[in-house]
PDB file of N, CA, C and O in Angstrom:
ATOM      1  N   UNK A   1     155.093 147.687   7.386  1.00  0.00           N
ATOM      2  CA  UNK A   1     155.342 146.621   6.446  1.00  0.00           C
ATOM      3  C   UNK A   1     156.552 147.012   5.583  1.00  0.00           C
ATOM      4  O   UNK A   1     156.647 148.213   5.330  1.00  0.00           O
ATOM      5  N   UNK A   2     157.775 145.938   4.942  1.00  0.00           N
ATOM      6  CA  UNK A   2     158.236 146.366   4.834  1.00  0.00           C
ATOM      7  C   UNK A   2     158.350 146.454   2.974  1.00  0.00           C
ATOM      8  O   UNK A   2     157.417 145.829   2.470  1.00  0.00           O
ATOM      9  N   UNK A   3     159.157 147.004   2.083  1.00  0.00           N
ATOM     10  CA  UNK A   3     158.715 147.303   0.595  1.00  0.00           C
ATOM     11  C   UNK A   3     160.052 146.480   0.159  1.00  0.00           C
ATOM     12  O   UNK A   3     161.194 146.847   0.435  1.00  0.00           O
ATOM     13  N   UNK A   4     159.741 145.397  -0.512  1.00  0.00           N
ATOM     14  CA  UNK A   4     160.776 144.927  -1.412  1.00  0.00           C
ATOM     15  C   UNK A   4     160.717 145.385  -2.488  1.00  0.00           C
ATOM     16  O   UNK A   4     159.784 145.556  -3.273  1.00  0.00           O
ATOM     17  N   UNK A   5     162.059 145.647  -2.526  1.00  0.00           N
ATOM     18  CA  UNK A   5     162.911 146.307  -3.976  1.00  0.00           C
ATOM     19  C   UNK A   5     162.738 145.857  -5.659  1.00  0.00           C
ATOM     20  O   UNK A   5     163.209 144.732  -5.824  1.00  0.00           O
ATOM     21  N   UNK A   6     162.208 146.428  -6.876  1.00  0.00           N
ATOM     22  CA  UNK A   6     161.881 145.401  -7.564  1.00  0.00           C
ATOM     23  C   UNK A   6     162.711 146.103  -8.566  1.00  0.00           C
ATOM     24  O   UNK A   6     162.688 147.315  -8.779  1.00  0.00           O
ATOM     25  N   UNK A   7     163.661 144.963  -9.332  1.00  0.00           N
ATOM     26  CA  UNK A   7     165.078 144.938  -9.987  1.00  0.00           C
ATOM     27  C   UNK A   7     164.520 145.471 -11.374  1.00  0.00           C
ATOM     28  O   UNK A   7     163.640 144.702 -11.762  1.00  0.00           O
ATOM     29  N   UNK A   8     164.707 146.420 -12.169  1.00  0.00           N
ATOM     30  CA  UNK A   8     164.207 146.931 -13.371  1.00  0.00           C
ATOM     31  C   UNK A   8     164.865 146.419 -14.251  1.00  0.00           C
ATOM     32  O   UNK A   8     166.075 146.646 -14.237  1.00  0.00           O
ATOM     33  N   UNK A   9     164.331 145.602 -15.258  1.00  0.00           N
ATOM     34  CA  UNK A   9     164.843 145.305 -16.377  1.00  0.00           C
ATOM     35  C   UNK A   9     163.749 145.348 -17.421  1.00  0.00           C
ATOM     36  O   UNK A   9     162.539 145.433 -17.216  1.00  0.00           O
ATOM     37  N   UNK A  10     164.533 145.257 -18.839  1.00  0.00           N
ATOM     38  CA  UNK A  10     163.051 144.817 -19.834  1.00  0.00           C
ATOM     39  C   UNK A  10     163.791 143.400 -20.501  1.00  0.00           C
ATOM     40  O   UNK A  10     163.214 142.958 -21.495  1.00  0.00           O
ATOM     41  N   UNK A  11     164.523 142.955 -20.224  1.00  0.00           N
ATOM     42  CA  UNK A  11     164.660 141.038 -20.634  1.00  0.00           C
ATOM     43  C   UNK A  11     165.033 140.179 -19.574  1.00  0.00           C
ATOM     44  O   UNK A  11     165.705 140.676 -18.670  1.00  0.00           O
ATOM     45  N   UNK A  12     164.739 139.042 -19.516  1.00  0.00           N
ATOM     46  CA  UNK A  12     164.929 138.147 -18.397  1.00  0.00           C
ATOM     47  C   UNK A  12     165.036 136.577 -19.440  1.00  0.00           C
ATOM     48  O   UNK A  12     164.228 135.975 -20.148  1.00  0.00           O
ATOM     49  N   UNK A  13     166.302 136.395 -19.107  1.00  0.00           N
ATOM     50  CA  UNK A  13     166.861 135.108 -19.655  1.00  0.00           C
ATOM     51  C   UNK A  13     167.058 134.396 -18.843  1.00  0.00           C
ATOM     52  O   UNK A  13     167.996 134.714 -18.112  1.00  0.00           O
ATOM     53  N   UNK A  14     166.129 132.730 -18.425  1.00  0.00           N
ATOM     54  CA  UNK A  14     166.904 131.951 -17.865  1.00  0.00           C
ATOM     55  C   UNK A  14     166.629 130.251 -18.329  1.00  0.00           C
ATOM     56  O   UNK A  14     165.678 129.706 -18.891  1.00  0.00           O
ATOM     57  N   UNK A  15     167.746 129.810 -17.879  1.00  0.00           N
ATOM     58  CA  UNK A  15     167.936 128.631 -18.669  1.00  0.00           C
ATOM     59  C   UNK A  15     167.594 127.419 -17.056  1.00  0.00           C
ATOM     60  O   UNK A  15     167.675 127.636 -15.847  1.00  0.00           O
ATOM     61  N   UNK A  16     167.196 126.128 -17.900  1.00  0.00           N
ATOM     62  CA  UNK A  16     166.848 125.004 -17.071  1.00  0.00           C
ATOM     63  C   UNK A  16     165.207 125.286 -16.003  1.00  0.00           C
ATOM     64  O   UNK A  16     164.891 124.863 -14.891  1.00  0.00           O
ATOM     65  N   UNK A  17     164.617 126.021 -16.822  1.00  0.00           N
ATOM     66  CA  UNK A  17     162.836 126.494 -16.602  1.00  0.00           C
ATOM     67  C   UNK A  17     161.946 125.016 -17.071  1.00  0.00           C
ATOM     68  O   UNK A  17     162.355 124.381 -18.043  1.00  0.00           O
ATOM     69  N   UNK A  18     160.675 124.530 -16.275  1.00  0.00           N
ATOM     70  CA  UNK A  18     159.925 123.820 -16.544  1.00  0.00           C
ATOM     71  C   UNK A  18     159.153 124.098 -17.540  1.00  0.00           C
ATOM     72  O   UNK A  18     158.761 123.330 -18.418  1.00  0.00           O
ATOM     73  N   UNK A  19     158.848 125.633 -17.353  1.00  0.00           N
ATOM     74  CA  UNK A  19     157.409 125.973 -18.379  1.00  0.00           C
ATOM     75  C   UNK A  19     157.240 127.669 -17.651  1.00  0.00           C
ATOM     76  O   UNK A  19     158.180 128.186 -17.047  1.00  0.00           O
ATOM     77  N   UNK A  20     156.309 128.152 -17.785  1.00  0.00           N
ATOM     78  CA  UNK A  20     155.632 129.346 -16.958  1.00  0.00           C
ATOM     79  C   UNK A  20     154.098 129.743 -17.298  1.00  0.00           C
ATOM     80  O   UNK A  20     153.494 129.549 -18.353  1.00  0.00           O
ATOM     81  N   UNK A  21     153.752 130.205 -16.400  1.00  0.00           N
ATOM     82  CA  UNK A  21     152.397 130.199 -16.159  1.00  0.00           C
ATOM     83  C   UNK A  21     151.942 131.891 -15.897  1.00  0.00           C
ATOM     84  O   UNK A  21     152.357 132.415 -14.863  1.00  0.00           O
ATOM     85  N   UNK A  22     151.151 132.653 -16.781  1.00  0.00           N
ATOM     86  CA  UNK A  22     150.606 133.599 -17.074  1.00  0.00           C
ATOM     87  C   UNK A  22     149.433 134.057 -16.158  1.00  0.00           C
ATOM     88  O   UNK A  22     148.324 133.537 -16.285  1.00  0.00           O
ATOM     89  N   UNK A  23     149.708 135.168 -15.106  1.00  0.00           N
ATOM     90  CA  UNK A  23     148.365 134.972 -14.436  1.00  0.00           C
ATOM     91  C   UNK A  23     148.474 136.130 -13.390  1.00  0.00           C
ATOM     92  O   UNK A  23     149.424 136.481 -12.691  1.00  0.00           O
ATOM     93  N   UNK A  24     146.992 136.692 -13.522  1.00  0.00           N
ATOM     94  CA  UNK A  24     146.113 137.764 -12.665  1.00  0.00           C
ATOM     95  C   UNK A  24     147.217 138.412 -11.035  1.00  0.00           C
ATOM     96  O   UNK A  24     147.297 137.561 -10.149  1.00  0.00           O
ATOM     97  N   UNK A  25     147.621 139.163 -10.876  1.00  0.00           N
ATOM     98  CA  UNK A  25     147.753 139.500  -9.351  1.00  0.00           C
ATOM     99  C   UNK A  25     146.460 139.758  -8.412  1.00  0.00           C
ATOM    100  O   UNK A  25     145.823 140.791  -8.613  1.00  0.00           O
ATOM    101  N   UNK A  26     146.111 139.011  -7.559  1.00  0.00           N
ATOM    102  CA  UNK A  26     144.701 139.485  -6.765  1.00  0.00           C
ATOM    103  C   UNK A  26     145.187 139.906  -5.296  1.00  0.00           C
ATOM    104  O   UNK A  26     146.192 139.696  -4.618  1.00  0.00           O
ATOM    105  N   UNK A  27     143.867 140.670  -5.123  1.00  0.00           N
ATOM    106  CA  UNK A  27     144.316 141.370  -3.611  1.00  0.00           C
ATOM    107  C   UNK A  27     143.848 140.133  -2.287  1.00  0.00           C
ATOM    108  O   UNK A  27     142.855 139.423  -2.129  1.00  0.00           O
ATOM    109  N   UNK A  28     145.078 140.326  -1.535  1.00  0.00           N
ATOM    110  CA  UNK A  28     145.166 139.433  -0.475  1.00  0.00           C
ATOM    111  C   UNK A  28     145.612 140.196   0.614  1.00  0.00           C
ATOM    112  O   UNK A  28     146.718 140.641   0.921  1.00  0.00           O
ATOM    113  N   UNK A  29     143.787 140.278   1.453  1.00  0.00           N
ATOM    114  CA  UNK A  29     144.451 141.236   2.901  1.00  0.00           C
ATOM    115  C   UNK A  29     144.736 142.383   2.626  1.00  0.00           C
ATOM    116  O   UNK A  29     143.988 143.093   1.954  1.00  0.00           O
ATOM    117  N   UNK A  30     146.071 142.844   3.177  1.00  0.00           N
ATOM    118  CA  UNK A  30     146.891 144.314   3.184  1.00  0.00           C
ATOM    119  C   UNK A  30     147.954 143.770   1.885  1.00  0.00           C
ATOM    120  O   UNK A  30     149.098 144.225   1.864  1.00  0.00           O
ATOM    121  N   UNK A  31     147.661 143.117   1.179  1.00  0.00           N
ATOM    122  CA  UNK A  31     149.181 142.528   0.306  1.00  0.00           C
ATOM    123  C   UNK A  31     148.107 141.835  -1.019  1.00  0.00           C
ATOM    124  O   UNK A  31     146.941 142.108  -1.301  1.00  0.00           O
ATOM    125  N   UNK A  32     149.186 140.739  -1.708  1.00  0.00           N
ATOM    126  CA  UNK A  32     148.126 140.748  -2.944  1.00  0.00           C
ATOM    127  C   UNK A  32     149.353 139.166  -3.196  1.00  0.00           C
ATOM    128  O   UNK A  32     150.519 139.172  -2.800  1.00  0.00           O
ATOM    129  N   UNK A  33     148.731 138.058  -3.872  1.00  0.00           N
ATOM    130  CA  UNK A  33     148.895 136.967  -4.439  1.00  0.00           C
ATOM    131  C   UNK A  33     148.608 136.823  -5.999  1.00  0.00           C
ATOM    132  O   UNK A  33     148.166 137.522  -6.912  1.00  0.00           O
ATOM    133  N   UNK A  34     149.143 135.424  -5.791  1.00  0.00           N
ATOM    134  CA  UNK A  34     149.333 134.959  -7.174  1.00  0.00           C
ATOM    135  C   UNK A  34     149.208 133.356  -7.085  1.00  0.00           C
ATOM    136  O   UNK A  34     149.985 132.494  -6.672  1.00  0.00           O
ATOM    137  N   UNK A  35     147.713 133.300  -7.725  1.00  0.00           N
ATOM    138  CA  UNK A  35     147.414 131.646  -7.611  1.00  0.00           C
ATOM    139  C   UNK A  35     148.092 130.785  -8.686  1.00  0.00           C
ATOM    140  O   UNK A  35     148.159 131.042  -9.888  1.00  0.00           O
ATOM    141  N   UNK A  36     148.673 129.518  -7.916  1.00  0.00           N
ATOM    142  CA  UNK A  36     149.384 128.699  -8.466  1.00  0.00           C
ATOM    143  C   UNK A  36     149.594 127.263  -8.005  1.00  0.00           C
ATOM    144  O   UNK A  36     150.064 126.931  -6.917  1.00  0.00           O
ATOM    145  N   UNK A  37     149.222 126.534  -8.885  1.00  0.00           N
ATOM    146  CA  UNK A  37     149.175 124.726  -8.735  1.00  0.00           C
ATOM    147  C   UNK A  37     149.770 124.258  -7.837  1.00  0.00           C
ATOM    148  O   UNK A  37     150.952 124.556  -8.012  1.00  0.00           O
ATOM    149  N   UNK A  38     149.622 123.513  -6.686  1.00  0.00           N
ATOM    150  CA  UNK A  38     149.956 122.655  -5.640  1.00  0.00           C
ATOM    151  C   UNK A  38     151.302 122.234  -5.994  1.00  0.00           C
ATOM    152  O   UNK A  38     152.275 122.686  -5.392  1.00  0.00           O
ATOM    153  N   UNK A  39     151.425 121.266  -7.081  1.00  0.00           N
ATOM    154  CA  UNK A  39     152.637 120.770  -7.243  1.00  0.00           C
ATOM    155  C   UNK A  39     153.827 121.713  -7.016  1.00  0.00           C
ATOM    156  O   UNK A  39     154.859 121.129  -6.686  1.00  0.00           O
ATOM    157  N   UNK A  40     153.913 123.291  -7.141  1.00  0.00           N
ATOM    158  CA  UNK A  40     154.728 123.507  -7.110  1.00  0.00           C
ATOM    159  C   UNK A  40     155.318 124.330  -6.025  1.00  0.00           C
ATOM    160  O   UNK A  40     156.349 125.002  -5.994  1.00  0.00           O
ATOM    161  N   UNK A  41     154.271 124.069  -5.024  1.00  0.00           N
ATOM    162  CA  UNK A  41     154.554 124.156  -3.687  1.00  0.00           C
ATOM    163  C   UNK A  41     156.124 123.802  -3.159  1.00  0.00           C
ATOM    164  O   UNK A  41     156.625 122.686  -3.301  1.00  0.00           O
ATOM    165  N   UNK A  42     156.846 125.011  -2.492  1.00  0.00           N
ATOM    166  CA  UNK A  42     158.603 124.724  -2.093  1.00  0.00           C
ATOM    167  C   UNK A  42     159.224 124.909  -3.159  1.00  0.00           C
ATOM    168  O   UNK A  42     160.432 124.688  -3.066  1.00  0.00           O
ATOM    169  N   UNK A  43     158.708 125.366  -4.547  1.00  0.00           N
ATOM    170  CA  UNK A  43     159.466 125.352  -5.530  1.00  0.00           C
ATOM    171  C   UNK A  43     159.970 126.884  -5.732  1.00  0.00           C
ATOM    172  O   UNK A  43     159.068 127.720  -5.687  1.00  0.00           O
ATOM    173  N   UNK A  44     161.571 127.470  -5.994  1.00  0.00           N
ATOM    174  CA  UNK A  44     161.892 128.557  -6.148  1.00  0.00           C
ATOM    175  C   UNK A  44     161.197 128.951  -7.441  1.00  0.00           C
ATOM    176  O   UNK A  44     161.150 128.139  -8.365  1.00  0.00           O
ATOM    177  N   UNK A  45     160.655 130.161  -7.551  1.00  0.00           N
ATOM    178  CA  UNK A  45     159.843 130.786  -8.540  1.00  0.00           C
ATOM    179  C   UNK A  45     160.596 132.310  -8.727  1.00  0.00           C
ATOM    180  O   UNK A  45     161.217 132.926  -7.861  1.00  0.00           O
ATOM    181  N   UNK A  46     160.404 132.611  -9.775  1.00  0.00           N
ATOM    182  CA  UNK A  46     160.304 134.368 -10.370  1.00  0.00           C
ATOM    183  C   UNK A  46     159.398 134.703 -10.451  1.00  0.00           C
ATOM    184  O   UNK A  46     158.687 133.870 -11.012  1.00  0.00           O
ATOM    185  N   UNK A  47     158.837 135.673 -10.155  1.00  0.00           N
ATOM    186  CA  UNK A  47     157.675 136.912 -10.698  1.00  0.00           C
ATOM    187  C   UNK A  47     158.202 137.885 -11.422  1.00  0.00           C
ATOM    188  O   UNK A  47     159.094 138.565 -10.914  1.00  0.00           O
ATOM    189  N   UNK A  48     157.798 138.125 -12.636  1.00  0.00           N
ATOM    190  CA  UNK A  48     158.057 138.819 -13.688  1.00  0.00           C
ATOM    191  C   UNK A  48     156.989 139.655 -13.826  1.00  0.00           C
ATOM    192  O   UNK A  48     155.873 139.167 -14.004  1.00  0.00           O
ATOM    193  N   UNK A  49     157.240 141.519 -13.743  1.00  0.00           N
ATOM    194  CA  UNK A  49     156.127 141.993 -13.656  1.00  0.00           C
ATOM    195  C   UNK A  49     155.589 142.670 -15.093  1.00  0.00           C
ATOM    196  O   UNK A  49     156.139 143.725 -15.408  1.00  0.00           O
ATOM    197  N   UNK A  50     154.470 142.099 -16.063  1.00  0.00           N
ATOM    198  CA  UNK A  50     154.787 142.486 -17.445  1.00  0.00           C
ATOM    199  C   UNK A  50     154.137 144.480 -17.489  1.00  0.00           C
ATOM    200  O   UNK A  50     153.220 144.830 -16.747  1.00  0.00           O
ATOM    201  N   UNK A  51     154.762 145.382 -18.366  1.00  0.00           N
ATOM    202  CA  UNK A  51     154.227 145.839 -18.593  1.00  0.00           C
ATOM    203  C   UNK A  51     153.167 146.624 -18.849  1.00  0.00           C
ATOM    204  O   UNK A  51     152.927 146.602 -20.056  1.00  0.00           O
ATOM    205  N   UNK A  52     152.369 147.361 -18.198  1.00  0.00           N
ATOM    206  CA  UNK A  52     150.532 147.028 -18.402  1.00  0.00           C
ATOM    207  C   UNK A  52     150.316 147.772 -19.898  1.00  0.00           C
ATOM    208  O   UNK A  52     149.299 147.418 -20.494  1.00  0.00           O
ATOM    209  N   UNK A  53     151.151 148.744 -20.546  1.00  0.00           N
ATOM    210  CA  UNK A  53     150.556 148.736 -21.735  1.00  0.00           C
ATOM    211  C   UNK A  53     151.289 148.461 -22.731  1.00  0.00           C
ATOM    212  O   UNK A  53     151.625 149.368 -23.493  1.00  0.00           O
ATOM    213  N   UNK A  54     151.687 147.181 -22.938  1.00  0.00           N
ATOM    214  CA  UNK A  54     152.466 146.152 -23.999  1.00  0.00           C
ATOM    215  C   UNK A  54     151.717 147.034 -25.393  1.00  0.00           C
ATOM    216  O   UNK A  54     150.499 146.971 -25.559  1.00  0.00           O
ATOM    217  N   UNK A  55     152.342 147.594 -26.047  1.00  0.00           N
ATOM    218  CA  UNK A  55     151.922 147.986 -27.619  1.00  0.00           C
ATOM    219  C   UNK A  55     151.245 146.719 -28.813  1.00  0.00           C
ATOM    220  O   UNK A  55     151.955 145.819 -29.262  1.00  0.00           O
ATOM    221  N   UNK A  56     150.075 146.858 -29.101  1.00  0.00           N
ATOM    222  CA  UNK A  56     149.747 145.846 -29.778  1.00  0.00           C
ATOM    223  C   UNK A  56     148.792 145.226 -29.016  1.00  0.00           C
ATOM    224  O   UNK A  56     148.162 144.427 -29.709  1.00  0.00           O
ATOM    225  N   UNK A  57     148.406 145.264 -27.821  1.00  0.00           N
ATOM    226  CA  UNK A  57     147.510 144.677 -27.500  1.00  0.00           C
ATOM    227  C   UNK A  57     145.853 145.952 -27.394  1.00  0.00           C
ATOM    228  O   UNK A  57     145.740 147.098 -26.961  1.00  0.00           O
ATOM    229  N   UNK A  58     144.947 145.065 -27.974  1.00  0.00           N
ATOM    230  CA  UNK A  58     144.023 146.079 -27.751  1.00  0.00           C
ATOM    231  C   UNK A  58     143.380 146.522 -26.635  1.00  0.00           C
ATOM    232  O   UNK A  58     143.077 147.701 -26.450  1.00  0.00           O
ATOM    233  N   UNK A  59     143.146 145.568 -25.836  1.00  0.00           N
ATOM    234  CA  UNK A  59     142.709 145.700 -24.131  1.00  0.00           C
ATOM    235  C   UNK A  59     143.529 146.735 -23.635  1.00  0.00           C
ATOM    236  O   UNK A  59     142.954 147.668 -23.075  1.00  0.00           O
ATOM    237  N   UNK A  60     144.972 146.759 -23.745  1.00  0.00           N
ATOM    238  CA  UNK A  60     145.769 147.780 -23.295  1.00  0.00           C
ATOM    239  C   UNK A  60     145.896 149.220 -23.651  1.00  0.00           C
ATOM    240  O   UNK A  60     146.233 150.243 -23.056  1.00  0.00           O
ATOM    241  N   UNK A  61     145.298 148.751 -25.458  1.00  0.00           N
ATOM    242  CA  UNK A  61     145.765 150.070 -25.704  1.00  0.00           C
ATOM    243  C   UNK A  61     144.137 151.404 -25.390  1.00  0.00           C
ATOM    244  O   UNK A  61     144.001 152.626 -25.351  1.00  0.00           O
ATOM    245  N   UNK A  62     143.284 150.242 -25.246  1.00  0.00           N
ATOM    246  CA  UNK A  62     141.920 150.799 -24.647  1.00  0.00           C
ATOM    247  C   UNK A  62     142.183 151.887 -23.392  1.00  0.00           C
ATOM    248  O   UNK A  62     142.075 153.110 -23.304  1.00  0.00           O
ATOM    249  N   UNK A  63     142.577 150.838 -22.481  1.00  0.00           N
ATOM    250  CA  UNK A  63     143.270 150.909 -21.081  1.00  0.00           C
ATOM    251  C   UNK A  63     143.765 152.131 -21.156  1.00  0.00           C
ATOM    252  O   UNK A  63     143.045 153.045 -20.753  1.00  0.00           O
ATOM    253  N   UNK A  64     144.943 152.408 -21.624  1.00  0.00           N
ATOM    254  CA  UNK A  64     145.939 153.407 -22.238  1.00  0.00           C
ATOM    255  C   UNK A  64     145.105 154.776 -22.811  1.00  0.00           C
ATOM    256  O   UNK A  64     145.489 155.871 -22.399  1.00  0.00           O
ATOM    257  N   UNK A  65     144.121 154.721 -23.631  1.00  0.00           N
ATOM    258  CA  UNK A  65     143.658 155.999 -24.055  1.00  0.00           C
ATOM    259  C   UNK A  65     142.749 156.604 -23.082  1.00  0.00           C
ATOM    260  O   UNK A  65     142.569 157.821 -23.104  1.00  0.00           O
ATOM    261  N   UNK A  66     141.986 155.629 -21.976  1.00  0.00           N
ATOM    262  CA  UNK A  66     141.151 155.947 -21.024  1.00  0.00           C
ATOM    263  C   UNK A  66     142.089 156.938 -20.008  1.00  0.00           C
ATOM    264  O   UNK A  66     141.814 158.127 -19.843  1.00  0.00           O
ATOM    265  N   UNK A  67     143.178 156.299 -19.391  1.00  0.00           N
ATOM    266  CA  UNK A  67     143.991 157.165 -18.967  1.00  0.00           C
ATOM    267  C   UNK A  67     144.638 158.500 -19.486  1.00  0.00           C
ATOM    268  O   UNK A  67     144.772 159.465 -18.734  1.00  0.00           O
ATOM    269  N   UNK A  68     145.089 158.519 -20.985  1.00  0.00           N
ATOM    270  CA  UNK A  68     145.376 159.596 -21.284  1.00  0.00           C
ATOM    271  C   UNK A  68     144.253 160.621 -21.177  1.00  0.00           C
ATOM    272  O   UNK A  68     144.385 161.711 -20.622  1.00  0.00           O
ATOM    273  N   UNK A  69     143.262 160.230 -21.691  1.00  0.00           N
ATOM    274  CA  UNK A  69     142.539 161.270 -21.136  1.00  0.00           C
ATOM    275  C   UNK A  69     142.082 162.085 -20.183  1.00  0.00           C
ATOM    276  O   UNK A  69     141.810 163.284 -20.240  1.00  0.00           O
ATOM    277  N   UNK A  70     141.993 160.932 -18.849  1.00  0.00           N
ATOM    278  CA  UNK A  70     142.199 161.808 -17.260  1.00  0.00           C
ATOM    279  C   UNK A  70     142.900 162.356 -17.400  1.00  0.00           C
ATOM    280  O   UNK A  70     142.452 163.476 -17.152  1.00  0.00           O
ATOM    281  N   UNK A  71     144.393 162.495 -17.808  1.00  0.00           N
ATOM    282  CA  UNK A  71     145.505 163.263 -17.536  1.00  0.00           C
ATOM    283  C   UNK A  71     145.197 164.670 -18.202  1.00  0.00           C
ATOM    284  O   UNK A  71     146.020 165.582 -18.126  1.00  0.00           O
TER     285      UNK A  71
END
């Protein structure tokens, strides 16, 4: 299988966007999806991959101390 390349940035500006939609990666098969409304079926999209421990959030920063500690 082959590994697409994923472009590192920490801002993403773009102009003439409908809206965007916030949501779960789930495992699909040998690979993994991202559920999203019919309508926008054929429509060019971005995936933006956030962060997993965004500062300020508490779920994360939970997340975050559980791991430091394995380490």
């Amino acid at each position: 299988m082959r590994k697409i390349p994923l472009k590192t940035t920490t801002e993403l500006k773009i102009k003439g966007i409908k809206g965007f939609l916030e949501r779960k990666v789930t495992p699909f098969g040998t690979g993994a999806k991202v559920n999203c409304p019919k309508e926008y079926l054929g429509k060019e999209v971005y995936l933006a991959i956030k962060d997993e421990y965004k500062e300020g959030n508490k779920k994360t920063e939970r997340r975050k101390s559980r791991v430091e500690k394995k380490a």
